[in-house]
Every structure is written in structure tokens, then in C-alpha cells.
C-alpha positions in Angstrom: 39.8 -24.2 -104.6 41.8 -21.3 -106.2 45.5 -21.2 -104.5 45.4 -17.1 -104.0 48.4 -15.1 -101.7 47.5 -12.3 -99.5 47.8 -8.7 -101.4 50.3 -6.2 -100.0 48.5 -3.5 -97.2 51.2 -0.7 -96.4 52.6 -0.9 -92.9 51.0 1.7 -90.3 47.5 1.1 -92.1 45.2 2.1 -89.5 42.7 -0.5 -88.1 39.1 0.6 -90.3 35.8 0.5 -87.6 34.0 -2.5 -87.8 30.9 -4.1 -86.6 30.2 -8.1 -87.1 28.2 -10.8 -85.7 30.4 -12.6 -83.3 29.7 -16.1 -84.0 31.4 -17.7 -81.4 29.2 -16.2 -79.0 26.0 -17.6 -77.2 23.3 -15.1 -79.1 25.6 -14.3 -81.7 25.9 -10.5 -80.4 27.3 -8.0 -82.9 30.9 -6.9 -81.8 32.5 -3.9 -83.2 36.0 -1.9 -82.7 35.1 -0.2 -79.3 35.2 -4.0 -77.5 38.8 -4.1 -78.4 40.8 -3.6 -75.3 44.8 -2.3 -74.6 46.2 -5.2 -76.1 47.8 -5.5 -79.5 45.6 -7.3 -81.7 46.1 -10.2 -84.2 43.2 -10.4 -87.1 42.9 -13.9 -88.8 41.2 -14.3 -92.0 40.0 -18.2 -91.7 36.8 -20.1 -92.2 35.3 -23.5 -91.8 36.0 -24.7 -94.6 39.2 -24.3 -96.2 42.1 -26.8 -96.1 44.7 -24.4 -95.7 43.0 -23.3 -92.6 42.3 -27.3 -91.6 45.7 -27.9 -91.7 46.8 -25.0 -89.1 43.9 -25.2 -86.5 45.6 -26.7 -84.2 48.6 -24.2 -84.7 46.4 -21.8 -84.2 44.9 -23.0 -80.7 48.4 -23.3 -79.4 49.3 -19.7 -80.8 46.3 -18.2 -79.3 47.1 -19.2 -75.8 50.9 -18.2 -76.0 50.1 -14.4 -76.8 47.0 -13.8 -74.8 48.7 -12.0 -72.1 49.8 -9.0 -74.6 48.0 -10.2 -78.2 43.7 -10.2 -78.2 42.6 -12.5 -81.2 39.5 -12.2 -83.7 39.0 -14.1 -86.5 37.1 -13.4 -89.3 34.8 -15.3 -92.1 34.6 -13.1 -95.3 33.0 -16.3 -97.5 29.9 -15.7 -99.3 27.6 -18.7 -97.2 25.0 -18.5 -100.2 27.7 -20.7 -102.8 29.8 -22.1 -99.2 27.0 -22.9 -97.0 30.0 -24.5 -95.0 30.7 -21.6 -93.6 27.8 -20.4 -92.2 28.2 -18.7 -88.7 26.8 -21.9 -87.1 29.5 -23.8 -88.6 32.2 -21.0 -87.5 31.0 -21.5 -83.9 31.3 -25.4 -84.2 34.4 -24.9 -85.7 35.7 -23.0 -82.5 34.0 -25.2 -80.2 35.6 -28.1 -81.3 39.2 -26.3 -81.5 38.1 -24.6 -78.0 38.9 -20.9 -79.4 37.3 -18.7 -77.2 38.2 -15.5 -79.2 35.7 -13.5 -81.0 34.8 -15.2 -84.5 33.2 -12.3 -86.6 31.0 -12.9 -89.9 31.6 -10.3 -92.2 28.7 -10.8 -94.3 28.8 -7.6 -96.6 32.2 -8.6 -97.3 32.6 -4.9 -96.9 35.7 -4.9 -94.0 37.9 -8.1 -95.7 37.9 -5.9 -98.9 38.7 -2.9 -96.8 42.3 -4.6 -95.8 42.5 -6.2 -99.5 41.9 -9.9 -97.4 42.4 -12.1 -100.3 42.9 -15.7 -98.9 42.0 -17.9 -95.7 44.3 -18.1 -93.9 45.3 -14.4 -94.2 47.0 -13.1 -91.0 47.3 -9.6 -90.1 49.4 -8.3 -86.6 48.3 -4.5 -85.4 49.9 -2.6 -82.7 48.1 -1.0 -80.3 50.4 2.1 -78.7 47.6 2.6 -75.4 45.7 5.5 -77.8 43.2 3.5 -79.3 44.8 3.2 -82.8 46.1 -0.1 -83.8 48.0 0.1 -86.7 49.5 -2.7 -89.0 52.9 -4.3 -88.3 53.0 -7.7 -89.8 50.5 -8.8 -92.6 52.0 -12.6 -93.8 52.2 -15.9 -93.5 52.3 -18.1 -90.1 54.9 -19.9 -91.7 56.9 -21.0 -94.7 54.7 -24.9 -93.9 52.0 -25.8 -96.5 50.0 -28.9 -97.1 52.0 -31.6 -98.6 55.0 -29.4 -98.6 56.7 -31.5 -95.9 57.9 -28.4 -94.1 57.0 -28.6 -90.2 54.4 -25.9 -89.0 56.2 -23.7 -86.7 54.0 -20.3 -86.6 57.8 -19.1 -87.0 57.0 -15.9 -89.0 53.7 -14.9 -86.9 56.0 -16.0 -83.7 58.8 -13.5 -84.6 56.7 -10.6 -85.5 54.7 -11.0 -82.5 57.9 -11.3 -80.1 59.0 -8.2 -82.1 55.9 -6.4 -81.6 56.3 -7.0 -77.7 60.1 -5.8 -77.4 59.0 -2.5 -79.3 61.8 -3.4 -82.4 60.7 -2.7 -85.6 60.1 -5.5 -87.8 61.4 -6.1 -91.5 59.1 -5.2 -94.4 60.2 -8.0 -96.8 56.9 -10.2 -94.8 56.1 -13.6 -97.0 52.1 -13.1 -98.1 50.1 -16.1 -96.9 48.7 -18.3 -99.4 45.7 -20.3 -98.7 41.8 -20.5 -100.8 40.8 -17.4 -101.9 38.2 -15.5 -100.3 35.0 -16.7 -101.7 33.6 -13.3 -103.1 29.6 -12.8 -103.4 29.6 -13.7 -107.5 29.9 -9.6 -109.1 30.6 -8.0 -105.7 34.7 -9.4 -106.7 37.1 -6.8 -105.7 39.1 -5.5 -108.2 42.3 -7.2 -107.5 40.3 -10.7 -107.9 39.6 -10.3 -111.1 
């Protein structure tokens, strides 16, 4: 485990297409960009896996019910599943079962759309508004909260919370966001981005 922060993505980045098996679905159906509906949209690097994710899942569950009404969720699985077999997208979906998500869990398996929004880490959370045209563009890239494993702060989901309450009351939100920090994205070995190296 290599203890990696998310990398900075300019705010108003706009959403890139993408098209992914859905692994949290019955025939594991590819779902892509058009599905999205007029909601604003929270992406969540996670996986199976990771301990940083482990320790939030049930945050997560509780989050994801709170903001369904204006906030769809899809999470997504960037690890390579050839050196973290782990994370496999039958281990996503019993991941999900068990934490009863119901949200679309995609497996990006070119690794071609985490590098696209310079994902670095699981968890790795990333808040787009959606203005009713189609374009959903970034408004909060960070952390849930300032709680980490043995850190003996409470989780709260207080930064997600606050963006997403911002988002919804049409206020603008503050760019000095905290960058998650969590296991880093587990790269297909010399496909690394860049910054990973």
C-alpha cells in the first residue's frame, strides 16, 4: 500500500465520455455518459480492496441515500485485477451487495478514463454539476473528510456534505478543497501515468 493524495483537476473541468462495464449490474451491461440523467453527479474512485475505502463504506451507504434526490452516484474501479485480482468486477459487485449500493459500479479496465481526471488514489471523490444542458462540470474534487484510519478523528463526510449542500443552493464553493488520500491507484505495470512516477 503506497499512501498517495488525489492530484489537483481545475474546477469547471468538463465531465470526458465514458463507457464501462457496470459491475453492479445483473449481466454486467456496459454503461456510458448518455445514462446519466438531470441530476448532479458524484464520481467515487473506490475498489474492493483498499483500507481507506474499508474504513468509509459504510459512510458511503449513508451518504448515498442522503443526496439521491438531487446527487446520481457512480463509482469506479481503475485497479489493474491482473496484480489485484481482489478487485475483480465480481468482487466490486459483492462488494456492493453486501454494503447494498445500488448505484452503478463501473470497471475501468483500460485505465484510460481514471487517468483522464488524473484519479490517483481510492478513495478519490469528485462532485460535478449538472446545469439541465448535459454538461456536468467539476465543483469539488477532495476529501470526504479530514477522518483517516487510526487518526482518531470521527468520519463525518463533512467536506463532501458541504460541497454537496453548496452545490444544491447554487453558492459557489471555496477552491482551497483538501485532496483525498487513500492507496494509490494500482496502474497496469508501464501503462503508469506520468504523475506516478
Amino acid at each position: 500500500m503506497v499512501k498517495t493524495n488525489s492530484m489537483f483537476l481545475e474546477l469547471g473541468t468538463q465531465l470526458p465520455f465514458f463507457e464501462m462495464i457496470n459491475a453492479n449490474s445483473s449481466n454486467q451491461e456496459n454503461y456510458n455518459l448518455s445514462k446519466l440523467d438531470n441530476r448532479h453527479l458524484l464520481l467515487m474512485f473506490i475498489c474492493a480492496h483498499c483500507p481507506f475505502v474499508k474504513y468509509i463504506e459504510n459512510e458511503i451507504s449513508t451518504l448515498s441515500k442522503e443526496i439521491e434526490n438531487t446527487v446520481q452516484i457512480v463509482a469506479i474501479s481503475s485497479n489493474d485485477i491482473i496484480t489485484h485480482p481482489s478487485d475483480s468486477p465480481e468482487n466490486l459487485r459483492l462488494q456492493a451487495q453486501s454494503q447494498g449500493w445500488s448505484f452503478p459500479y463501473l470497471y475501468d479496465q483500460n485505465q484510460n478514463f481514471a487517468k483522464s481526471l488524473k484519479a490517483a488514489c481510492t478513495p478519490d471523490f469528485y462532485l460535478f454539476s449538472n446545469g439541465g444542458d448535459g454538461n456536468f462540470l467539476l465543483y469539488y474534487h477532495g476529501q470526504l473528510d479530514d477522518s483517516r484510519p487510526g487518526n482518531n478523528i470521527s468520519i463525518s463526510g463533512e467536506d463532501l456534505r458541504s460541497a454537496v449542500r453548496d452545490l444544491n443552493q447554487d453558492n459557489s464553493y471555496p477552491s482551497n478543497q483538501m485532496p483525498s488520500l487513500g492507496c494509490n491507484i494500482k496502474w497496469t505495470p508501464g501503462k503508469e501515468p506520468s504523475w506516478f512516477k
